[in-house]
ZAMARGU-4260 file (C-alpha; in steps of 0.2 Angstrom, whole numbers, plus 5000, padded with zeros to 4 digits):
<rodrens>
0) 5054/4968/5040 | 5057/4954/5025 | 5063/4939/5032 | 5081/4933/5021 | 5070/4916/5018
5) 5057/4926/5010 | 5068/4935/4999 | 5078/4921/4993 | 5059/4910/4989 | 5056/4926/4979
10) 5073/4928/4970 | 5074/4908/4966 | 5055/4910/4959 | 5062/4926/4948 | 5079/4917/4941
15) 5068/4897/4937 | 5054/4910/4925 | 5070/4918/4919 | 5078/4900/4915 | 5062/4894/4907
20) 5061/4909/4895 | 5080/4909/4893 | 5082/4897/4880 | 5068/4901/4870 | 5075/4921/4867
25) 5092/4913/4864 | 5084/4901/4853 | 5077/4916/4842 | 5094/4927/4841 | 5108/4915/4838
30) 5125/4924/4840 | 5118/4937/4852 | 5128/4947/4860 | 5128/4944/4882 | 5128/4963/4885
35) 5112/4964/4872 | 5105/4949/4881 | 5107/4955/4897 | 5100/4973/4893 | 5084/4964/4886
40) 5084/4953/4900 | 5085/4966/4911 | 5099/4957/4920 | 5117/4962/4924 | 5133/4953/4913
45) 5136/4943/4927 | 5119/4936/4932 | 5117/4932/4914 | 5132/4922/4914 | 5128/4913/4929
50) 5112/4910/4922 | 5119/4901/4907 | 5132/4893/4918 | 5118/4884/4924 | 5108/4880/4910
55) 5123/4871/4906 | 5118/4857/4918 | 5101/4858/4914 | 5091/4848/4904 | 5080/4831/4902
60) 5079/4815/4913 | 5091/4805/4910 | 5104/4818/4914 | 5118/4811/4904 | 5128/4822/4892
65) 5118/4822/4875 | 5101/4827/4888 | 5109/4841/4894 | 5107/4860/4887 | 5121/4865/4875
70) 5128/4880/4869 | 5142/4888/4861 | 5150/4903/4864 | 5160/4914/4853 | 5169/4928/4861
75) 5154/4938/4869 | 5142/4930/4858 | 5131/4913/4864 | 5119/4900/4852 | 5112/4886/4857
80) 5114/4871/4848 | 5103/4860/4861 | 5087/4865/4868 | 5081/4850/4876 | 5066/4852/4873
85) 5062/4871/4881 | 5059/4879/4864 | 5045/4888/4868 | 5041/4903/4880 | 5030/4900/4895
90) 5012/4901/4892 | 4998/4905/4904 | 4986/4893/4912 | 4969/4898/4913 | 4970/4902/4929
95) 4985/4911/4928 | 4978/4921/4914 | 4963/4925/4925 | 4971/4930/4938 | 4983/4942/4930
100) 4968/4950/4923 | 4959/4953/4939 | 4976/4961/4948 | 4978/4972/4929 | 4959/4976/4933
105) 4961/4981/4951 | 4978/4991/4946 | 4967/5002/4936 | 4955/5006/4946 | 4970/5012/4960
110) 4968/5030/4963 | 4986/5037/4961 | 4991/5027/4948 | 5003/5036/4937 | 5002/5029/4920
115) 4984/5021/4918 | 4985/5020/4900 | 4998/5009/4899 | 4989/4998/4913 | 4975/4998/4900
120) 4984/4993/4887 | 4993/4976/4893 | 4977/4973/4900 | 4970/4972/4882 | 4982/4963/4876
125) 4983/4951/4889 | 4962/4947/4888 | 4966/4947/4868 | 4978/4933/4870 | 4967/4924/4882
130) 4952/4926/4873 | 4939/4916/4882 | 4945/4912/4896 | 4941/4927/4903 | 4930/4934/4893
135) 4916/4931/4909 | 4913/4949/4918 | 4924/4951/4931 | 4919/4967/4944 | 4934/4972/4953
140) 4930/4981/4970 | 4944/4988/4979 | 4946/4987/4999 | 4938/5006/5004 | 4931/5008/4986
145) 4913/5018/4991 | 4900/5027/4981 | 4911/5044/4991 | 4926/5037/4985 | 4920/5034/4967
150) 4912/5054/4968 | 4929/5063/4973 | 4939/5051/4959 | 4927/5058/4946 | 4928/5076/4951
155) 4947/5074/4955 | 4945/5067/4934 | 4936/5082/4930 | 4948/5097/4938 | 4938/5103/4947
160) 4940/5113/4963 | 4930/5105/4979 | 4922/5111/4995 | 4921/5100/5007 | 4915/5098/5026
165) 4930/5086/5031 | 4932/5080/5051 | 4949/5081/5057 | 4950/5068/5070 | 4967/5074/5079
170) 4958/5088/5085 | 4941/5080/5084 | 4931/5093/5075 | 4924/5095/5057 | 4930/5110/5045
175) 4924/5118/5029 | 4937/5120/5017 | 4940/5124/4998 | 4953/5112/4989 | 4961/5111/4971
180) 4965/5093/4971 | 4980/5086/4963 | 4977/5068/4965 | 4968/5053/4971 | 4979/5041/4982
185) 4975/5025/4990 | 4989/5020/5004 | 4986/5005/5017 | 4972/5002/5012 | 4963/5018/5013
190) 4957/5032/4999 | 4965/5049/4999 | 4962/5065/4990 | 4979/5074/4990 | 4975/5095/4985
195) 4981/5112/4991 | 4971/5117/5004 | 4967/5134/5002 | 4963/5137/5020 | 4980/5131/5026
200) 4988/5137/5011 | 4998/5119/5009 | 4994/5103/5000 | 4987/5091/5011 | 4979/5075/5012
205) 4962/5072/5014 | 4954/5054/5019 | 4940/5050/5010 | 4931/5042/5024 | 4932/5059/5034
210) 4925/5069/5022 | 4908/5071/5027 | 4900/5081/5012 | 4907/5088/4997 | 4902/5100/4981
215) 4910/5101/4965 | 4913/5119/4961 | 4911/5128/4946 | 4929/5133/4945 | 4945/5124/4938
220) 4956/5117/4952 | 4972/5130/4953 | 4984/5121/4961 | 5000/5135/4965 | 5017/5131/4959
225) 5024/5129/4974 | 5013/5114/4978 | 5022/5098/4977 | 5015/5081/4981 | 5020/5072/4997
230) 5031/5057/4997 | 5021/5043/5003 | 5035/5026/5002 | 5035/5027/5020 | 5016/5028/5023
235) 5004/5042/5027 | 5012/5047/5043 | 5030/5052/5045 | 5038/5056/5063 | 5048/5073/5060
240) 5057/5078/5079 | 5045/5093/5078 | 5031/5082/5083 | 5026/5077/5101 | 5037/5060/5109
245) 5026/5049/5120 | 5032/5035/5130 | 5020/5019/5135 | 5020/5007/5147 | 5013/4992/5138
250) 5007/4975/5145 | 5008/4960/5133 | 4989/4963/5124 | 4996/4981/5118 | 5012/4975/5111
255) 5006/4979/5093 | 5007/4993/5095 | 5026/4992/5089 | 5021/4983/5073 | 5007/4997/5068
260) 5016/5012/5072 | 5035/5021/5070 | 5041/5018/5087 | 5057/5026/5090 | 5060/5014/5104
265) 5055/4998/5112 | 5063/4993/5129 | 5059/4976/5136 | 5054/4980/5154 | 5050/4963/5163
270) 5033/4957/5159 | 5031/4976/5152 | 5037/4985/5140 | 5042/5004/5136 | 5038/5011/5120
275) 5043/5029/5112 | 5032/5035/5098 | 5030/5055/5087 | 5011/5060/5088 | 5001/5073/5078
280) 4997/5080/5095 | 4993/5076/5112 | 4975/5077/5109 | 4973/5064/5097 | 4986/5056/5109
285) 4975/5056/5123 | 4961/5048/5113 | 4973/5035/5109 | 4978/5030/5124 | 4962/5030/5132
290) 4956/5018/5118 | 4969/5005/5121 | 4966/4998/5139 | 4969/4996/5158 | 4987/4990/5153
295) 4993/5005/5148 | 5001/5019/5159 | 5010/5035/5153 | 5026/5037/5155 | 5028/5056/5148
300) 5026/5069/5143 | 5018/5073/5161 | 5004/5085/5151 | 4999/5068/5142 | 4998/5058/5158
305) 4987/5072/5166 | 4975/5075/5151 | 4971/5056/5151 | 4968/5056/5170 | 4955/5070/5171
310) 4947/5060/5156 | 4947/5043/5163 | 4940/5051/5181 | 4926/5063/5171 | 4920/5045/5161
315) 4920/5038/5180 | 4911/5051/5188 | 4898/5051/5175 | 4895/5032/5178 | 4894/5037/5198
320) 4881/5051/5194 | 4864/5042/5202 | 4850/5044/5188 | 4834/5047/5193 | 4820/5033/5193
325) 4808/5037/5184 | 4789/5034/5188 | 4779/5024/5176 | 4765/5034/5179 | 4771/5053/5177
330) 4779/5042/5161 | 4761/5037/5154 | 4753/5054/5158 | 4765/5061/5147 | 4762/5051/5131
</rodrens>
């Protein structure tokens, strides 16, 4: 959730670079239009006008009349006669110049990202214009960005189709599979390889970190017509009603639980709280809750609350189980 404070820091930030280059494009096009203005601007009518309404009280230190912006306005057409001094568009420090080269750097090394070209290109221009301030060697490594990674990116480049051994850790097993892939993605964090999966007849999604082994093939990817990418704005995972609704009993040291996942409700219960959530399945489910601690208790579905019990009394009686001493000296006859 954005707190309001945090989106108005932002929006003042946006209109004071706005302000700054303002005057400098007005400067350039005396006479222009407000609508041609604001369509250059990218800014509605309005918020150009209001923008100008306050450049009207703007100006140098002093702050008497003749220090202050001027313009004139002729029907929907604006000059200024008075720039106090803002005459030229912002330019970037070297820092600022640096750092826009490592995020453009970073940006196009994304998987996923749709127009890298054009990425590319203001990134030439930009270390152009800046010449040597950056002209040291900057290597951008992105969170996740392994030698695997790098190895399906290129043959996700290439076209290929891929056979890979990938570990499905729902239902905690590892699968061969053959894939045409469509793209490379990186969501939260993490490196996916989204392709129609020939085995499930569907596109799926691939973590690269599961896949375990892979082999280019000597085949073009063929992905159907029917294959259309997923829509990740909302994350990886999306709760659909089809899928299994858990509900948790969570103690204060598990209450992030609401912050990491789609919970479909969180209920204060004293010191406690109740928390609905979708899962893939009850197995991974299981694993889940078993993972998160003495503080949790399952509320439903009864299946899950069983499943985790046999587990938890299984690990217990295999820590009961007596071992066998062993004696040193049978040990040292056998070596």
């Amino acid at each position: 959730m954005t707190r309001p404070a945090a989106r108005g820091g932002r929006a003042s930030a946006d209109r004071l670079a706005r302000l700054l280059n303002l005057v400098p494009y007005l400067l350039a096009r005396p006479g222009i239009e407000i609508a041609e203005a604001a369509g250059d601007l990218g800014v509605t009518e309005r918020q150009l006008r209001e923008d100008l309404e306050l450049l009207w009280v703007c100006g140098l230190p002093g702050y008497g009349p003749g220090d202050l912006i001027d313009m004139a306005f002729d029907g929907d057409r604006v000059t200024i006669t008075y720039d106090a001094g803002i005459d030229r568009p912002l330019r970037l420090t070297p820092d600022e110049a640096l750092a826009l080269v490592v995020a453009l750097r970073m940006l196009a090394e994304t998987p996923g990202v749709a127009n890298r070209e054009a990425v590319e290109r203001a990134l030439a221009k930009i270390e152009n214009a800046a010449g040597d301030l950056v002209a040291a060697p900057v290597e951008v490594r992105l969170p996740g960005d392994t030698a695997r990674v790098r190895e399906l990116r290129a043959a996700v480049e290439r076209g290929r189709a891929l056979r890979i051994t990938y570990y499905t850790a729902a239902r905690d097993e590892s699968t061969e599979r053959t894939i045409d892939p469509l793209r490379m993605l990186m969501v939260g964090g993490r490196a996916y390889v989204e392709a129609w999966c020939r085995r499930a007849e569907a596109v799926r999604l691939f973590r690269a970190d599961r896949i375990d082994a892979v082999a280019e093939l000597d085949e073009p990817a063929v992905v159907p017509p029917q294959a259309r990418p997923h829509d990740l704005s909302d994350g990886v995972f999306r709760p659909s009603p089809d899928l299994p609704l858990i509900t948790l009993r969570i103690g204060r040291g598990e209450r992030w639980i609401t912050e990491y996942y789609p919970c479909e409700r969180v209920e204060a219960d004293g010191e406690q709280w109740l928390v609905s959530l979708r899962v893939t399945d009850l197995g991974w489910a299981r694993r889940f809750v078993l993972g998160l601690g003495p503080d949790v208790t399952v509320v439903a579905p009864a299946e899950l609350a069983e499943q985790v019990r046999a587990q938890a009394a299984a690990a217990l009686d295999a820590y009961a189980t007596p071992v066998a001493p062993v004696d040193p000296a049978a040990a040292g006859a056998t070596q």
